[in-house]
C-alpha positions in Angstrom: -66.5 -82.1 -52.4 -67.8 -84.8 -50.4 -67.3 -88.4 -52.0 -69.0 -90.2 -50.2 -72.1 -91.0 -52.1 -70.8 -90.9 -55.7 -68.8 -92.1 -56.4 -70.2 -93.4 -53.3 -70.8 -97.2 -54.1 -70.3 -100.6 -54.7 -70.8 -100.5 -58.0 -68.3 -97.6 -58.9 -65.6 -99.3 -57.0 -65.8 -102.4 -59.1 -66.3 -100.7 -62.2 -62.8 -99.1 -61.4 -61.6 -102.3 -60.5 -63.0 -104.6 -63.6 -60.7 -102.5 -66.2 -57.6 -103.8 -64.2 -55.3 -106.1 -66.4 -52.9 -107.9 -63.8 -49.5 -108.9 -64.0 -48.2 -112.5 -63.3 -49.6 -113.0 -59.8 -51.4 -116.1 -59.3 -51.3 -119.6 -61.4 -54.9 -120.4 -62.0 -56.8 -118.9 -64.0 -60.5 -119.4 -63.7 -62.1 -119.0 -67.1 -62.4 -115.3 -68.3 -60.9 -113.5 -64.5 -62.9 -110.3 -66.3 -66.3 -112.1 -66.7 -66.2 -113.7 -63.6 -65.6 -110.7 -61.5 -68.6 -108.9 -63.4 -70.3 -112.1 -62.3 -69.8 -111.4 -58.7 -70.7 -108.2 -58.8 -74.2 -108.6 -60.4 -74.3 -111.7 -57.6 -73.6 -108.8 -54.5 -76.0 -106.7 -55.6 -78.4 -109.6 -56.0 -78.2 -111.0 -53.0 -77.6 -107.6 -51.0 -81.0 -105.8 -51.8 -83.0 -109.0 -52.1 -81.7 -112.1 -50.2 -80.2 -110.5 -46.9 -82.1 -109.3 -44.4 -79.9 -106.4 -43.6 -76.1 -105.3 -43.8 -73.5 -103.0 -42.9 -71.0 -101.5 -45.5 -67.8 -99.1 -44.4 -66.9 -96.9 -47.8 -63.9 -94.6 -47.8 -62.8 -92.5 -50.9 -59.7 -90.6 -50.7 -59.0 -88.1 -53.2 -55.0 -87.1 -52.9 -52.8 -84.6 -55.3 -49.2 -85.4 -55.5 -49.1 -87.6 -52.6 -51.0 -85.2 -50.0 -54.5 -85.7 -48.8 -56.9 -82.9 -49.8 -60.4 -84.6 -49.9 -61.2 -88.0 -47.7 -64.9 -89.2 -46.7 -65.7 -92.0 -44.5 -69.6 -93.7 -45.0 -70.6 -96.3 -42.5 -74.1 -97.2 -44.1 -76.2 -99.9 -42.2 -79.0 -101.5 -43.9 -82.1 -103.1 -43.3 -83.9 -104.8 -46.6 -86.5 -106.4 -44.6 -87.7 -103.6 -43.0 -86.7 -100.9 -45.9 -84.7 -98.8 -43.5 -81.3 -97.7 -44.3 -78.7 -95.2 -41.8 -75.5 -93.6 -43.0 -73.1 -91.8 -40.8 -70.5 -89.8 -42.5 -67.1 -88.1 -41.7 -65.8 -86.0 -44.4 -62.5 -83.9 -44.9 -61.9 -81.3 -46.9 -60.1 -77.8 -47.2 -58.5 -79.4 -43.9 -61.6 -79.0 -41.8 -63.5 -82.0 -40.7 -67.3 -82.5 -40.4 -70.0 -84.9 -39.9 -73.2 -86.2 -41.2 -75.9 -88.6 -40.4 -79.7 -89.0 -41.5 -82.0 -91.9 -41.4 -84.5 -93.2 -43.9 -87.9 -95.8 -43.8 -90.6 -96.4 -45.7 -92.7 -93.4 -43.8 -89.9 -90.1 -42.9 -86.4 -89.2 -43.3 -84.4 -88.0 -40.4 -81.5 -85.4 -40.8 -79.1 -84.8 -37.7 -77.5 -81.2 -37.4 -74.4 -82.3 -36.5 -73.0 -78.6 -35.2 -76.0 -78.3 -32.6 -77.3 -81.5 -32.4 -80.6 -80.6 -33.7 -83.0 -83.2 -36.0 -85.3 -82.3 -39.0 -87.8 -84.9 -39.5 -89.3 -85.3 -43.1 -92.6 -86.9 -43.6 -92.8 -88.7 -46.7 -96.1 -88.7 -48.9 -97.7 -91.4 -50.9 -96.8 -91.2 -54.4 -98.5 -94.3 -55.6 -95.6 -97.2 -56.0 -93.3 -97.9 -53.5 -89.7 -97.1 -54.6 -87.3 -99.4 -52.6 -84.9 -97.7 -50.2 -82.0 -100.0 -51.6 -82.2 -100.9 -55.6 -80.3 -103.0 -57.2 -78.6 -101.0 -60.2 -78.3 -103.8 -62.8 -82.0 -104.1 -62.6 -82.3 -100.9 -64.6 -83.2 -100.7 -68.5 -80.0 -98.8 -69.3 -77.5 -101.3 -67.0 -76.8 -103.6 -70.4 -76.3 -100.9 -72.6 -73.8 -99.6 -69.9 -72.1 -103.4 -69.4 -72.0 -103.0 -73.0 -69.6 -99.5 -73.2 -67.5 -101.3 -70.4 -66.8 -104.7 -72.4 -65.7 -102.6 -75.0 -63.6 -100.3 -73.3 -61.9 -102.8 -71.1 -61.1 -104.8 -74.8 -58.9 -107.0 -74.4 -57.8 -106.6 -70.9 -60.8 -108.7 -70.2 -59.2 -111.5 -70.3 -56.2 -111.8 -68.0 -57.7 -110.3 -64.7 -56.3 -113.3 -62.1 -58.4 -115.2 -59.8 -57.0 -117.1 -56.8 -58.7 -119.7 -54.9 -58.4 -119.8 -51.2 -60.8 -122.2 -49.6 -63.8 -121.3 -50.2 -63.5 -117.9 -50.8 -62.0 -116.0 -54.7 -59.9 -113.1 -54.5 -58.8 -110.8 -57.8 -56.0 -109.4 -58.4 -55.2 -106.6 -60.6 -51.9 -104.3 -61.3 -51.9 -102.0 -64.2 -49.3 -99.4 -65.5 -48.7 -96.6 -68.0 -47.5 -98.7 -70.5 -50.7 -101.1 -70.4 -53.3 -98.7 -70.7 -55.2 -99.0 -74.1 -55.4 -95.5 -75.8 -59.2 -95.3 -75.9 -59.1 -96.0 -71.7 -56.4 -93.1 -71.3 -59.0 -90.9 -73.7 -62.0 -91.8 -71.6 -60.4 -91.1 -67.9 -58.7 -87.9 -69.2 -62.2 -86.9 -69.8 -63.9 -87.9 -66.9 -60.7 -86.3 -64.7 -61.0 -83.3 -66.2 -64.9 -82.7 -66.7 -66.1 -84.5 -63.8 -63.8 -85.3 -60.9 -61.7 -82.1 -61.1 -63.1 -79.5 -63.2 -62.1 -76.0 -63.9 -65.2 -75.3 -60.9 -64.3 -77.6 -58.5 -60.3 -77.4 -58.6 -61.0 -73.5 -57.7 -63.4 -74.1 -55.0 -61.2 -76.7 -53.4 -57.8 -74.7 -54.2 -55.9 -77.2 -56.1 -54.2 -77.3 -59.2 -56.8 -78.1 -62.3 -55.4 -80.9 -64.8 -55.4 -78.5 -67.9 -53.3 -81.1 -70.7 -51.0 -83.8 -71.4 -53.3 -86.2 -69.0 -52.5 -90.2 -68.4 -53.6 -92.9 -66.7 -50.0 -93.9 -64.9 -50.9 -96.7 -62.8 -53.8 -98.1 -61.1 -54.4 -101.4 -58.9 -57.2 -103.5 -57.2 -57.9 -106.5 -55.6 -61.9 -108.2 -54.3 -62.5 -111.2 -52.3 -65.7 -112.9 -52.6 -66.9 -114.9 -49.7 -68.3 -118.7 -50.4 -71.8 -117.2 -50.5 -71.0 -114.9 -53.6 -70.8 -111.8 -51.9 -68.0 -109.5 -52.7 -66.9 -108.6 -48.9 -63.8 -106.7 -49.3 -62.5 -104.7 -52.2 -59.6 -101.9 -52.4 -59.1 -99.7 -55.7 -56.8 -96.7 -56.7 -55.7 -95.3 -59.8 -53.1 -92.5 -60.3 -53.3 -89.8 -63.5 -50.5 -87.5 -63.8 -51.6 -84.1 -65.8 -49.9 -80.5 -66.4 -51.6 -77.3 -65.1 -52.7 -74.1 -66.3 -48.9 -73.2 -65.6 -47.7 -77.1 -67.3 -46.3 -77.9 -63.6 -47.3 -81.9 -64.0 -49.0 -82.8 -60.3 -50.1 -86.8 -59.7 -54.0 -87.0 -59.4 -54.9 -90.3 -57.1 -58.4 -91.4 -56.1 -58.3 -94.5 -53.7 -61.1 -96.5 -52.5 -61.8 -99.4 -49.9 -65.2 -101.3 -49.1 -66.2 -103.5 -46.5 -69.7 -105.4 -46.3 -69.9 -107.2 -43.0 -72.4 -108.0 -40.5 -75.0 -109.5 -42.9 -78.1 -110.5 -40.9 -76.6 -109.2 -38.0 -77.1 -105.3 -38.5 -79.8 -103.7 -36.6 -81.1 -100.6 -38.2 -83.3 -98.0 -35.8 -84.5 -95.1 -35.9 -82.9 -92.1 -33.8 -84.5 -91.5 -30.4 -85.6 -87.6 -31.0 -87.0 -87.9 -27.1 -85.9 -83.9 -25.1 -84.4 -83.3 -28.8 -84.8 -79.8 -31.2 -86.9 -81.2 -33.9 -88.3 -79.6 -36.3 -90.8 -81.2 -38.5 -92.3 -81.1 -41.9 -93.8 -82.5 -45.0 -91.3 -83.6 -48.0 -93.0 -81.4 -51.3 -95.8 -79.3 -51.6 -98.9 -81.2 -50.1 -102.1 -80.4 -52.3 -105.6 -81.9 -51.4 -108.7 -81.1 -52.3 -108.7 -77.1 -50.3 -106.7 -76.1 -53.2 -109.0 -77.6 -56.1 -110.1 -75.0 -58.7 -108.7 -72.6 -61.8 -105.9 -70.4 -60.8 -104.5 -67.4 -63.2 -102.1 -64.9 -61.4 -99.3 -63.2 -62.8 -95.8 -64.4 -60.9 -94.0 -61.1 -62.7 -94.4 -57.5 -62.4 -92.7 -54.9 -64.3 -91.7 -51.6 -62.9 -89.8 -49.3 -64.8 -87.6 -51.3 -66.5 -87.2 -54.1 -64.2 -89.0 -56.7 -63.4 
């Protein structure tokens, strides 16, 4: 299961971290701490696929069951907006075995590195009318406000007493939540998604770890996010903790734990791989068509023989 990538983003961290209700920590509270965190986050992502010129971001997820370590990825993802070139270089763990990953994407190829023998597929992309940008900015989609939507009214009212702290010119948020805070309707909702999604009946076999059959609760979660004076959230941590009974109703502790770090913004220098006395091996992404293949076609693609087919 490699978590990097999905789970894999700024926007899932701080949608983990934005149903946090905090305990005492701080004395000022800056308006609504809930609204104002959602405010930085539409602000990051913004500012990081329009305003920068490039960036670098360190992602780690760590997946854990009762304490030990079964699933851990490590992204660092370097960005260029200017020049619409992005690179990610991955480390991921699982089933104790370690591996790695990198590839490289412009506006013209993609670049896939065979870690085991060093090798290098290049992908040449085609024309498909509009440009898509490499880097999107999620809240720009139709269905964004219907999501921010489902979230206001799951969080409820939680919303409300997220803290904020002030420290020069920077915010930080603070959150701490336990058993005993979590609305009903939140405990339904991630005993769904823990069960259907993260570790289903599928993936709990494939990765030989016990599948969270019943009796599943949220029993504590925490986060904190500091936003730097331009707006820019430039460090968050998040990690939540479900406990759940197995096939056998043996209850095991289910914790998924998440850090980001966006640095380097206008420093990052994005490049392509030198493929120079590489193994390349290139080709076109999708079928290519032109005007060779023009004309009516009508060809069976089954044939029966006996009775098979």
């Amino acid at each position: 299961m490699k978590l990097s990538k999905k789970a894999t983003s700024l926007c899932a961290l701080v949608v983990g971290a934005a149903i946090l209700s905090t305990s005492a920590y701080a004395d000022v509270l800056i308006g609504s701490g809930y609204n104002s965190l959602k405010n930085a986050v539409k602000t990051t992502a913004s500012k990081l696929t329009n305003d920068v010129d490039n960036f670098t971001a360190d992602l780690t997820v760590t997946a854990k069951i009762d304490g030990n370590i079964f699933a851990e990825s490590k992204s660092n993802i370097k960005c260029d907006i200017a020049k619409q070139a992005k690179e990610v270089t991955e480390t991921n763990f699982e089933h104790g075995r370690t591996s790695e990953s990198y590839w490289y994407e412009d506006k013209k190829q993609t670049i896939h590195k065979n870690t085991e023998n060093n090798s290098y597929s290049v992908y040449e992309k085609r024309s498909i009318g509009k440009e898509r940008k490499l880097i999107e900015n999620p809240f720009e989609r139709e269905e964004a406000a219907d999501a921010e939507k489902i979230l206001d009214a799951l969080v409820g009212n939680l919303q409300d007493i997220i803290q904020v702290e002030e420290a020069g010119e920077k915010r930080m948020y603070i959150g701490n939540l336990s058993s005993t805070q979590v609305p009903p309707l939140i405990n339904a909702v991630s005993s769904v998604i823990l069960k259907y999604s993260i570790f289903d009946e599928y993936n709990a076999k494939r990765l030989n770890v016990p599948y969270p059959k019943s009796n599943i609760y949220v029993k504590e979660a925490a986060g904190k996010a500091v936003v730097n004076e331009e707006g820019i959230i430039e460090s968050a941590i998040a990690s939540a903790s479900m406990s759940a009974q197995d096939n056998n109703g043996i209850e095991h502790f289910y914790t998924l734990e998440i850090s980001l770090e966006v640095r380097d913004i206008n420093e990052t220098v994005v490049t392509a791989p030198d493929l120079t006395g590489k193994e390349v091996t290139y080709a076109k992404e999708g079928s290519v068509i032109d005007e060779k293949y023009v004309g009516k076609y009508k060809n069976d693609i089954v044939e029966s023989k006996g009775n098979t087919f």
